[in-house]
C-alpha positions as CSV (number, residue, x, y, z in Angstrom):
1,X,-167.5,-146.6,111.2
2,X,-167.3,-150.4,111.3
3,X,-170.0,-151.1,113.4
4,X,-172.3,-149.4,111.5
5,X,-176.5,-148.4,113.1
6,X,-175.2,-149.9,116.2
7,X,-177.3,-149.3,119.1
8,X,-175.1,-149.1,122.0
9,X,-176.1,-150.8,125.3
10,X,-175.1,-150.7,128.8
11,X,-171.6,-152.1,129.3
12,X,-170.4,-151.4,125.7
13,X,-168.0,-148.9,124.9
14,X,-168.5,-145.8,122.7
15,X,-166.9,-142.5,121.5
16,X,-163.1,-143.5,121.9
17,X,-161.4,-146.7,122.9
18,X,-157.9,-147.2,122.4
19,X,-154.9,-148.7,124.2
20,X,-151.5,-147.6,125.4
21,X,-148.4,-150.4,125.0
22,X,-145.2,-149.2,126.4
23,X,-142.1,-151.4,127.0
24,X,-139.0,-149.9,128.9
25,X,-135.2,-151.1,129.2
26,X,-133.1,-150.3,132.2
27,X,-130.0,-151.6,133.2
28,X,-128.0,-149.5,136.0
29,X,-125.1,-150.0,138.1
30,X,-123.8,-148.2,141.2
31,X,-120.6,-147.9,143.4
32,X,-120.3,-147.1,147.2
33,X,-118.0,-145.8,148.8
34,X,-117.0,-145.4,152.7
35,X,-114.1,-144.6,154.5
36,X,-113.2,-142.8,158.2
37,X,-113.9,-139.5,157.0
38,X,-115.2,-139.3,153.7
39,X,-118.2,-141.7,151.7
40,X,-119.2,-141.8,148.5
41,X,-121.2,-143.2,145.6
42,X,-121.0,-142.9,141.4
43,X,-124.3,-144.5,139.7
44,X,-125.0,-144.8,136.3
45,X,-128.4,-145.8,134.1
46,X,-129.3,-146.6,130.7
47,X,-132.2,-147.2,128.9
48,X,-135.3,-147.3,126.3
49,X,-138.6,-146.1,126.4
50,X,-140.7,-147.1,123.5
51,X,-144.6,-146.9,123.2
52,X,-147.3,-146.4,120.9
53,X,-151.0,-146.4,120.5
54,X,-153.4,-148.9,119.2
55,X,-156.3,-147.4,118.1
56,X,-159.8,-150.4,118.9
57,X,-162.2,-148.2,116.8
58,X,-162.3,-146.7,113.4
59,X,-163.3,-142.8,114.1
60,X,-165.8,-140.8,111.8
61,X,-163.3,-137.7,111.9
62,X,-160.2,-139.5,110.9
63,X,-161.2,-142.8,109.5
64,X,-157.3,-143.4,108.1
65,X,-155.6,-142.9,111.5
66,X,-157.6,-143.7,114.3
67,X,-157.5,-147.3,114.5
68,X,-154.8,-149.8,114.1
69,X,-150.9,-149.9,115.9
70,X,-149.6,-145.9,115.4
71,X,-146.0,-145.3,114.7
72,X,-143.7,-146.1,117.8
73,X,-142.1,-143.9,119.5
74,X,-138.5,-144.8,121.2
75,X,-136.6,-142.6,123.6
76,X,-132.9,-143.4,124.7
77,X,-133.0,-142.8,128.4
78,X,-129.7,-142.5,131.1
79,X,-129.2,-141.0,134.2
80,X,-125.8,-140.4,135.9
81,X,-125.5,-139.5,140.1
82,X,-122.6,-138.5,141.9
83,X,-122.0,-137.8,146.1
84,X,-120.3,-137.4,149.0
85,X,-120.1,-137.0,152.6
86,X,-117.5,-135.9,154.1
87,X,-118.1,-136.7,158.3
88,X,-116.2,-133.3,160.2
89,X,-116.8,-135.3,163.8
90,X,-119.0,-138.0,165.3
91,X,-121.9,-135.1,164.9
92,X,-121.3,-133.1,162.2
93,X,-122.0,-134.0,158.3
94,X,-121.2,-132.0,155.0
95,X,-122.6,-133.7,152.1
96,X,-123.1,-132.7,148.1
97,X,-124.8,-134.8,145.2
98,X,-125.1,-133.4,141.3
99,X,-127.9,-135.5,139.7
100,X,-128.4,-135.6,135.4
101,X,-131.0,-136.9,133.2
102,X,-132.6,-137.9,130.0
103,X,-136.5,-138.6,130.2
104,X,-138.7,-140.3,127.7
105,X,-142.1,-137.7,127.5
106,X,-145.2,-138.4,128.9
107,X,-147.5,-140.4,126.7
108,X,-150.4,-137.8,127.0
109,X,-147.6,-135.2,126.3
110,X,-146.3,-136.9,123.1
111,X,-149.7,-137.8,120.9
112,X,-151.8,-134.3,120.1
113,X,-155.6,-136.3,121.0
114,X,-155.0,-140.2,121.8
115,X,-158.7,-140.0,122.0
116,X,-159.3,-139.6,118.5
117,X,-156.6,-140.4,115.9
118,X,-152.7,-141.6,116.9
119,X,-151.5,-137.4,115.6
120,X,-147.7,-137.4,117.3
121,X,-146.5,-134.1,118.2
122,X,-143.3,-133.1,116.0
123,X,-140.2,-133.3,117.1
124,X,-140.4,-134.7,120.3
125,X,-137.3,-134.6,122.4
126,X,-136.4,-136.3,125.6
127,X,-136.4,-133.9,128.9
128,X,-133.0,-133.0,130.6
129,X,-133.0,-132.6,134.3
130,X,-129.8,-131.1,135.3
131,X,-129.7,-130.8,139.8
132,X,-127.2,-130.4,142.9
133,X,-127.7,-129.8,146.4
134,X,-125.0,-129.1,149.5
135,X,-126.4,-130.3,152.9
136,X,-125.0,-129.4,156.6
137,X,-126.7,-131.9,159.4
138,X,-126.1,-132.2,162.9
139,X,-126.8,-135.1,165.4
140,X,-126.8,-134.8,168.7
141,X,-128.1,-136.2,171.7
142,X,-130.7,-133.9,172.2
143,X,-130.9,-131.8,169.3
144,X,-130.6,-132.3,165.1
145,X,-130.4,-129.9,162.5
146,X,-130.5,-130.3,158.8
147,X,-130.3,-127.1,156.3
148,X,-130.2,-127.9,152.4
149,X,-129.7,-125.6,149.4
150,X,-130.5,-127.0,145.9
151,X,-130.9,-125.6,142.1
152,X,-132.4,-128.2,139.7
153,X,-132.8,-127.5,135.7
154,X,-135.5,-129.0,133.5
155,X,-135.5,-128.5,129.5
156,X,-136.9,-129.6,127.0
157,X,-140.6,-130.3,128.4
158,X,-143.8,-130.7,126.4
159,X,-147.6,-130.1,127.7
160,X,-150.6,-131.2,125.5
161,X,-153.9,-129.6,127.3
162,X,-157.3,-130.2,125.7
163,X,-159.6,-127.4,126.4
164,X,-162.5,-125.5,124.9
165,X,-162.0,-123.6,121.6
166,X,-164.9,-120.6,121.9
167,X,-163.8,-118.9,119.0
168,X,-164.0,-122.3,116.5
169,X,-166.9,-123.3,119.2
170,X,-164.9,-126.7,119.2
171,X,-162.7,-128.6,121.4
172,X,-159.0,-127.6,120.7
173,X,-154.9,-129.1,122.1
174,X,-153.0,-126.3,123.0
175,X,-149.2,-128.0,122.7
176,X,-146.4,-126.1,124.2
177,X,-143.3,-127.2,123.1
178,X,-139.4,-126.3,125.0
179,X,-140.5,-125.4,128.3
180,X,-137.6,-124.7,130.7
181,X,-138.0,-124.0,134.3
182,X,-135.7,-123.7,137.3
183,X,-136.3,-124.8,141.1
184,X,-133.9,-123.1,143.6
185,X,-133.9,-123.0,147.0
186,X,-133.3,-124.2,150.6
187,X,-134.6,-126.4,153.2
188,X,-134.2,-126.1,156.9
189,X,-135.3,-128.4,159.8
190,X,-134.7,-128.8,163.6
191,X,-135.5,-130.8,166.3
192,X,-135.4,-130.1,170.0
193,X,-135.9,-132.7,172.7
194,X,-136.6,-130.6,175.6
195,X,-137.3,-133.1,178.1
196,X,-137.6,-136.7,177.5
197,X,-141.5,-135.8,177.4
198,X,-141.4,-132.7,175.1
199,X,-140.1,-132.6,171.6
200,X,-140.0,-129.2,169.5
201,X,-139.6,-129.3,165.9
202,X,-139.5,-126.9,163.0
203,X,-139.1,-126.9,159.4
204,X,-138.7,-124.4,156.7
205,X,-138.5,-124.3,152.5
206,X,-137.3,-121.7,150.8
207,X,-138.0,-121.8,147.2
208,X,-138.3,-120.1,143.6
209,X,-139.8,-122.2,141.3
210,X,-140.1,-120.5,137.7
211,X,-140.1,-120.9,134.0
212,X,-136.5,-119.4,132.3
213,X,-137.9,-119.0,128.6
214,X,-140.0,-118.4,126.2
215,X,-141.7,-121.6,124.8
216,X,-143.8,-122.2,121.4
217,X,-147.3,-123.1,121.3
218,X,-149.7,-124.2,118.5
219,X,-153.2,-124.9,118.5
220,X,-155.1,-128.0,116.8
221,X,-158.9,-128.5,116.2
222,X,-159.7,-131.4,118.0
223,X,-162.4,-132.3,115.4
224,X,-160.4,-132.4,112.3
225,X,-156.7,-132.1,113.4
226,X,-156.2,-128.7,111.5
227,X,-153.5,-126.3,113.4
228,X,-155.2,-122.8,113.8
229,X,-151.9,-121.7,114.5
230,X,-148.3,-123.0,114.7
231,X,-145.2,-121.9,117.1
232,X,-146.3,-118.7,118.4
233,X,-144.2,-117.2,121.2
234,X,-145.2,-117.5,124.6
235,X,-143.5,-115.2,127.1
236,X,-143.2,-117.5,129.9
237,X,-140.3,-116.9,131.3
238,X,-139.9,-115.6,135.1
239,X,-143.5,-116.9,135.6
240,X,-144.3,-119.0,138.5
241,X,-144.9,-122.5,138.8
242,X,-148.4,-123.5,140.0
243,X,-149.7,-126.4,142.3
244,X,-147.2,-125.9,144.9
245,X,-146.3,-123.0,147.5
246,X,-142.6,-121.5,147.0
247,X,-142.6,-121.0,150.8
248,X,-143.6,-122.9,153.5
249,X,-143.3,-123.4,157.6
250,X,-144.0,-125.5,159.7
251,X,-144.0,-125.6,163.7
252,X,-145.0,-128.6,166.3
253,X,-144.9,-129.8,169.7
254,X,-145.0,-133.5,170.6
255,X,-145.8,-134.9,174.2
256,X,-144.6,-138.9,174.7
257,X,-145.8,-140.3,177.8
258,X,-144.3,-142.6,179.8
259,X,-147.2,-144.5,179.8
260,X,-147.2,-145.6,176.2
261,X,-149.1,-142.5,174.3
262,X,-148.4,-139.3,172.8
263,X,-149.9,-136.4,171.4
264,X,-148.6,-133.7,168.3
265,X,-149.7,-130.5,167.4
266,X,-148.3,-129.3,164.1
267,X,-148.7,-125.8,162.3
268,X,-148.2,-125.3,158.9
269,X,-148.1,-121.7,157.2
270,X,-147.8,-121.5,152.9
271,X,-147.0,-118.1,151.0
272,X,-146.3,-117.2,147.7
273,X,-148.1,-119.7,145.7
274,X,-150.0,-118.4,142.4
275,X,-152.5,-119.4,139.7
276,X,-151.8,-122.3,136.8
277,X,-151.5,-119.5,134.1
278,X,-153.0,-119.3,130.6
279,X,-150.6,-119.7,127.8
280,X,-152.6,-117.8,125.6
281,X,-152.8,-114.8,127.5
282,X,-149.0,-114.7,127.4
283,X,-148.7,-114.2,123.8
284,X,-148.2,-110.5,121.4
285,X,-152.0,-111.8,120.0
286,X,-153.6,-111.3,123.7
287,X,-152.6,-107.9,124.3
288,X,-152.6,-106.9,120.4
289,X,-154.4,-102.8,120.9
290,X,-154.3,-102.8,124.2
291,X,-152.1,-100.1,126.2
292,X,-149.2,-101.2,127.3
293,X,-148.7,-101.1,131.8
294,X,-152.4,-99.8,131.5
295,X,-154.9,-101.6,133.9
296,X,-156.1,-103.5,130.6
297,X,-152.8,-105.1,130.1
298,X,-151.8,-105.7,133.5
299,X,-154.9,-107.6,134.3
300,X,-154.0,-110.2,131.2
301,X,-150.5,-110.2,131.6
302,X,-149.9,-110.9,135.4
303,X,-150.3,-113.7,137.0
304,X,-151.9,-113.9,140.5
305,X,-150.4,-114.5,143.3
306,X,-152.6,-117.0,146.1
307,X,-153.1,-115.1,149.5
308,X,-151.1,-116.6,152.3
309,X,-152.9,-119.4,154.7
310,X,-152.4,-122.0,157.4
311,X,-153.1,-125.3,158.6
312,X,-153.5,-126.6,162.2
313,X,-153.3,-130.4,162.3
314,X,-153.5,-132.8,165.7
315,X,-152.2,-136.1,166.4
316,X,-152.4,-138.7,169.0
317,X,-152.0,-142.4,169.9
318,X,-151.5,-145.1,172.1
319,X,-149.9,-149.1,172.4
320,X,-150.9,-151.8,174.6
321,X,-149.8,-155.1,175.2
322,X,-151.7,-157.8,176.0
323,X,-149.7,-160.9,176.6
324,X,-147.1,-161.1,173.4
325,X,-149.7,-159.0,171.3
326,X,-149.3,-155.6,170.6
327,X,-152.0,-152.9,170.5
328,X,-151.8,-149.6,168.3
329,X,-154.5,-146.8,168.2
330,X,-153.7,-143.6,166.0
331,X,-156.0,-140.4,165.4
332,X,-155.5,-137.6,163.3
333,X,-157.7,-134.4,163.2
334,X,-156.3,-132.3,159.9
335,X,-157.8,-128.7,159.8
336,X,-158.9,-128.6,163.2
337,X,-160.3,-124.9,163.0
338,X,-162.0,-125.8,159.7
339,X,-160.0,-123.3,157.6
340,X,-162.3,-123.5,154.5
341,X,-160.8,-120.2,153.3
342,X,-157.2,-121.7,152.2
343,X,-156.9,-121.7,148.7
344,X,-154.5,-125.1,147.8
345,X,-154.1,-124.0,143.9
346,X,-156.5,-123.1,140.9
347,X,-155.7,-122.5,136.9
348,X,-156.8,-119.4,134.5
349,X,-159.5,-120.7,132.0
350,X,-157.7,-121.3,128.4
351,X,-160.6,-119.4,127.1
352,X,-160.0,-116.2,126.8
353,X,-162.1,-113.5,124.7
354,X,-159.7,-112.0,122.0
355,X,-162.4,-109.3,120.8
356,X,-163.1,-107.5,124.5
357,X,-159.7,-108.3,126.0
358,X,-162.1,-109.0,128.9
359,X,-159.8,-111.0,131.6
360,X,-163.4,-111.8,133.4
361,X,-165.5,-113.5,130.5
362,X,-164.2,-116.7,131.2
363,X,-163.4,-116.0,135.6
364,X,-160.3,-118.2,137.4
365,X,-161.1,-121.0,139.0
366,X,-159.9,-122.2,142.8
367,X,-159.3,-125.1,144.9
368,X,-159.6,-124.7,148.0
369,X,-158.9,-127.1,150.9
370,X,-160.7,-129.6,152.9
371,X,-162.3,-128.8,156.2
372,X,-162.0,-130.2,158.9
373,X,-161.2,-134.1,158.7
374,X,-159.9,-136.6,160.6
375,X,-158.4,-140.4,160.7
376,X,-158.7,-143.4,162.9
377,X,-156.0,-146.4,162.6
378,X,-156.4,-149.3,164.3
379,X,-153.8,-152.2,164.1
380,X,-152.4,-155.5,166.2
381,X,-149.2,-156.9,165.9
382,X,-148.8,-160.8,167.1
């Protein structure tokens, strides 16, 4: 609006220019602690988190609160860590840490459209990560073992997702406010040196990764900041979380020459990994008419689960010296039978056709992973 008629040229900027200005405050202190049998540590951090946004242009759509410095946000942060390790022999290891937190939001998760106007979502709370594990690891000679169970809480989280509005035929944030989730699991990894040439390994994660409640979610027009709907329930909880597989393995082999070269071959297998989920299609509103358990419903309701895949990756290199320099040559090959047919993740379209209930309309989307692909490194150490 100030810059009225201005013809815009190459280099200049247009549509939305703002800045982000965050200042954070951490002082932390830990002790360690070690004895014959037994070590330990106790840590401790406090903090601030503080940031805001300053708005360079005065928007058209909200000419009172686009530009200029917004009101600042602060966040009182700490985190508090506790372990030990208690040593059963020269070999054998038992160790447990609990881990607690308070984290400041995401900018992008705390202001509704930065883009446009300096709109903070209400009543933003810091996130609370609550986590302990219990490890058993072995070192010997020729073999090691490690096996690790783990639970971790998060609350308190808050998403801010821009997407396309088809029923306003406008650009919309969908802001989902209280989300509380829950990874638990185990880890697993060996190592087997079978000659001093051969080397086995194998790893193994054992996860469920899910939401534990039902969150809120409202809906602003992105053009003029009016909520189409406020805190509506969305039954999240016992749904998966997306962008990683709960279970994965992992298998290689490794040859190490004698004369200063080696060679791995690693296999990787991933399950049970599923779709980013809509929201929207978790709410009473989505399945309001339709049968309940009938195809209809089941088809908006559940969430799909990614069809198993593998991975076969190669490795390989080789050292010289020449003099007092040193020589490295590394290859990769990831992929090597060009598994195109892996999907790595994908989301459910936040569009979704409230009149025909019609799952399809607006189709998933995938990613799926790279071909084959390879590396060369090439270094020299003097």
């Amino acid at each position: 609006l100030d810059r009225p008629n201005h013809l815009v040229r190459e280099g200049d900027r247009f549509g939305y220019d703002y800045q982000i200005n965050s200042l954070n405050y951490q002082g932390w202190g830990q002790i360690n602690l070690s004895g014959r049998r037994v070590d330990g540590f106790l840590g401790a951090e406090l903090g601030n988190t503080s940031f805001y946004r300053q708005g360079n242009t005065r928007n058209g759509r909200f000419p009172e609160n686009s530009q200029g410095k917004s009101e600042v946000l602060n966040f009182l942060t700490w985190t508090g860590k506790a372990g030990l390790t208690y040593k059963i022999d020269g070999r054998n290891y038992l160790s447990g840490a609990v881990f607690a937190a308070a984290n400041a939001p995401d900018f992008n998760n705390a202001f509704v459209s930065p883009r446009t106007r300096d709109q903070v979502v209400a009543d933003l709370p810091t996130e609370k990560v609550y986590s302990g594990e219990l490890t058993y690891r072995l070192q010997a000679p020729s073999f090691k073992f490690r096996a690790t169970g783990y639970v971790t809480e998060i609350h308190d989280q808050t998403d801010v997702i821009t997407f396309f509005n088809d029923l306003e035929n406008t650009f919309g944030n969908y802001i989902l406010k209280g989300l509380d989730r829950r990874h638990i699991g185990t880890e697993w990894g060996a190592e087997w040196k079978v000659t001093p040439a051969v080397t086995l390994n194998g790893a193994a994660a054992l996860g469920q990764y899910y939401y534990t409640n039902r969150a809120l979610a409202s809906v602003v027009q992105d053009n003029t900041g009016e909520f189409i709907y406020q805190d509506r329930t969305v039954y999240l909880k016992n749904f998966h979380m997306d962008g990683m597989p709960q279970e994965a393995f992992s298998f290689g082999v490794t040859y190490n020459s004698s004369r200063f070269w080696f060679a791995n071959i690693q296999l990787n297998y991933f399950r049970k990994s599923f779709l980013d989920f809509s929201p929207d299609r978790r709410t009473a509103a989505a399945v309001d008419g339709v049968e309940q358990g009938s195809e209809q419903w089941n088809a908006i309701i559940r969430q799909e689960e990614l069809p198993d895949g593998f991975m076969l990756n190669v490795f390989g290199g080789k050292s010289w010296k020449v003099k007092n320099t040193f020589l490295y040559l590394n290859v990769g090959i990831n992929n090597i039978l060009n598994n195109t047919d892996l999907i790595t993740g994908g989301f459910e379209q936040l569009r979704f056709d409230e009149e025909s209930r019609d799952v399809n309309r607006f189709p998933n989307r995938y990613f799926y992973a790279f071909g084959l692909n390879y590396f060369v490194n090439f270094s020299v150490r003097i």
